[in-house]
C-alpha positions in Angstrom: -30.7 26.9 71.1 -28.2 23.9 71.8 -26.8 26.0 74.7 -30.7 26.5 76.1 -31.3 23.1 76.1 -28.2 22.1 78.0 -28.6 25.3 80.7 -32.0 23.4 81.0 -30.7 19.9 82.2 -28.2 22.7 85.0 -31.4 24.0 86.0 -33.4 20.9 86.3 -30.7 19.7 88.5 -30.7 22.8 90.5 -35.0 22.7 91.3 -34.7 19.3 92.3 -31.8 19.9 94.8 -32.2 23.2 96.2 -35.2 24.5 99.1 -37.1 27.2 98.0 -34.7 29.9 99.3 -31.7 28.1 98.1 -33.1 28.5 94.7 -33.6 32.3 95.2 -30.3 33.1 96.8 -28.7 30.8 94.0 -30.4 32.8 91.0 -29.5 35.8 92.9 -26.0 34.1 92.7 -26.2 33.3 88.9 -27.6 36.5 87.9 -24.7 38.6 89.5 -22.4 35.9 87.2 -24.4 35.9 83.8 -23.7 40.1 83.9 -20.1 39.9 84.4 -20.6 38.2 80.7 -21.2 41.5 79.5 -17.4 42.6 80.2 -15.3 42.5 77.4 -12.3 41.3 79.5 -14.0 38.6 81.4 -15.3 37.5 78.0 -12.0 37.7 77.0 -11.0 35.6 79.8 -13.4 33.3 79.0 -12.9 33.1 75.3 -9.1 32.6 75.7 -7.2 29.1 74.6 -4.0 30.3 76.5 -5.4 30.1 80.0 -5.8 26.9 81.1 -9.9 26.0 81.9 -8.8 25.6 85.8 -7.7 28.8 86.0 -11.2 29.8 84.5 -13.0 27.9 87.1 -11.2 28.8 90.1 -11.6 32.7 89.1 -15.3 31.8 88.8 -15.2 29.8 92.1 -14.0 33.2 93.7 -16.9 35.2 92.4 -18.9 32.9 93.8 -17.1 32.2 97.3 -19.4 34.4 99.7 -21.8 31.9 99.0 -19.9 29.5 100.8 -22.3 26.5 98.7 -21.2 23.1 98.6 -23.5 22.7 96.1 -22.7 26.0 93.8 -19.1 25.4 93.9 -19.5 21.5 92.9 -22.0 22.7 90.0 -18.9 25.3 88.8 -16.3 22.7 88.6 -18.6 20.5 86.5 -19.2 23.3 84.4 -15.5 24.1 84.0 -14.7 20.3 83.3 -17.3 19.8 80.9 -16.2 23.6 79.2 -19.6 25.3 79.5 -18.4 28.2 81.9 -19.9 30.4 79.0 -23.7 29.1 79.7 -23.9 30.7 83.0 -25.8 33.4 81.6 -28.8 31.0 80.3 -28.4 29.3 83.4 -29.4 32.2 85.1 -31.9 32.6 82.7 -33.9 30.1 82.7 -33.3 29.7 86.7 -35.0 32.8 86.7 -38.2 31.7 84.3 -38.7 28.4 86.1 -38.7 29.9 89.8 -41.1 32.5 88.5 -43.0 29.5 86.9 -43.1 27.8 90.0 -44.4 30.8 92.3 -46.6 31.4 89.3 -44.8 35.4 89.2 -44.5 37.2 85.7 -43.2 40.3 84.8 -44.8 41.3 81.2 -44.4 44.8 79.4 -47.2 47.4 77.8 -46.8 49.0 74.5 -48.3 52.0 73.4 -47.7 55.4 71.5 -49.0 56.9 74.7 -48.1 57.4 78.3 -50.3 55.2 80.4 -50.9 56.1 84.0 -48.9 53.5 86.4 -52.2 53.0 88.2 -53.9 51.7 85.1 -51.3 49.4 83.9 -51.2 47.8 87.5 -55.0 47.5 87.3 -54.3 45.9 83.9 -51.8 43.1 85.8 -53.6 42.7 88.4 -56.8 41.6 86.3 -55.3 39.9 84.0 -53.2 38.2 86.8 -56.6 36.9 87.9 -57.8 35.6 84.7 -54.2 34.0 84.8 -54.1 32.4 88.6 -50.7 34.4 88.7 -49.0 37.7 89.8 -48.0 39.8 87.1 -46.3 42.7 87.3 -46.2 45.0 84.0 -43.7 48.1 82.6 -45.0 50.4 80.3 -42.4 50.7 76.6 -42.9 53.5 74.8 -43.9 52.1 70.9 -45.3 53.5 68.1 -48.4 51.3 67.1 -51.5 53.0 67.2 -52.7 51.1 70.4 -52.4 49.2 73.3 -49.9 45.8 73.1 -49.8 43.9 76.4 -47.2 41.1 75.8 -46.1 38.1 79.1 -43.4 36.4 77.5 -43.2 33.5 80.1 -47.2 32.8 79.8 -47.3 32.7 75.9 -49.9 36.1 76.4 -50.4 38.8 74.2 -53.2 40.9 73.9 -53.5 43.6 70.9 -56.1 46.9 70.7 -55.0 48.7 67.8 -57.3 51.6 66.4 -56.6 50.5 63.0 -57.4 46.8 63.7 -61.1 48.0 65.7 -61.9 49.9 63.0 -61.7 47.4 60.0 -63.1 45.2 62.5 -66.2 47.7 62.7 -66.6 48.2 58.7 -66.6 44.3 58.3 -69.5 44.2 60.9 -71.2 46.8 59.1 -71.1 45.2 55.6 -71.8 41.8 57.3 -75.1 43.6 58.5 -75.9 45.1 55.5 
């Protein structure tokens, strides 16, 4: 959470600095970064008290040379002086979240016990992306509740039909009526 918060202030920095396509060639940039993370021996690198944090930043500044940024290079220093190399991965992360935010594009997933036809879950984004002012792009996950779970993390939305749920629903209308 500490780390999140810090990546956030990066980030910040970053939207207020960079043009539009800066931002998406810099994410692009970041996101590359955050999954050599996932190697053990770069994490190992990373993690380790015997090489010196310059070395660590200038083999980060070589991942990151094609860019040829002034302002990505000056942004990896500062993150190497400051030892926070390691939050490059929720840097890229919430990059990510607050360009989609700002082009108002989510990505969101559907849950159910049954295969659902690719045209019916992009009618489901696209309505929903017009009840949201956004573009929403959904993926189907193979679950095993007894319904349909549409869930868009970055929009706080989720939207439950369970059989079991409609039908106690149904039975408490009933007896209400009765």
């Amino acid at each position: 959470m500490q780390n999140e918060l810090i990546a956030k202030r990066y980030v910040q920095s970053l939207m207020a600095l960079l043009d539009e396509s800066s931002l998406d060639n810099t994410a692009e940039l970041f996101s590359v970064l955050a999954t050599t993370f996932n190697d053990s021996k770069f994490l190992q690198i990373m993690r380790s008290n015997d090489i010196a944090v310059l070395a660590k930043t200038n083999l980060v500044l070589e991942m990151v040379a094609s860019a040829q940024s002034t302002e990505i290079n000056n942004l990896i220093k500062l993150l190497g002086e400051n030892g926070r190399l390691p939050l490059i991965p929720a840097i890229s992360n919430d990059l990510k979240r607050q360009i989609a935010s700002k082009k108002r594009v989510y990505n969101g997933r559907v849950y159910s016990n049954s295969e659902i036809k690719q045209d019916s879950i992009e009618s489901i984004a696209h309505d929903l992306g017009k009840k949201m002012d956004a573009t929403i792009s959904l993926q189907f996950v193979p679950s095993s509740s007894d319904g349909i779970r549409v869930v868009v993390d970055d929009l706080n939305v989720e939207i439950d039909f369970s059989k079991s749920r409609l039908n106690a629903q149904i039975v408490e209308h009933i007896l209400k009526a009765i």
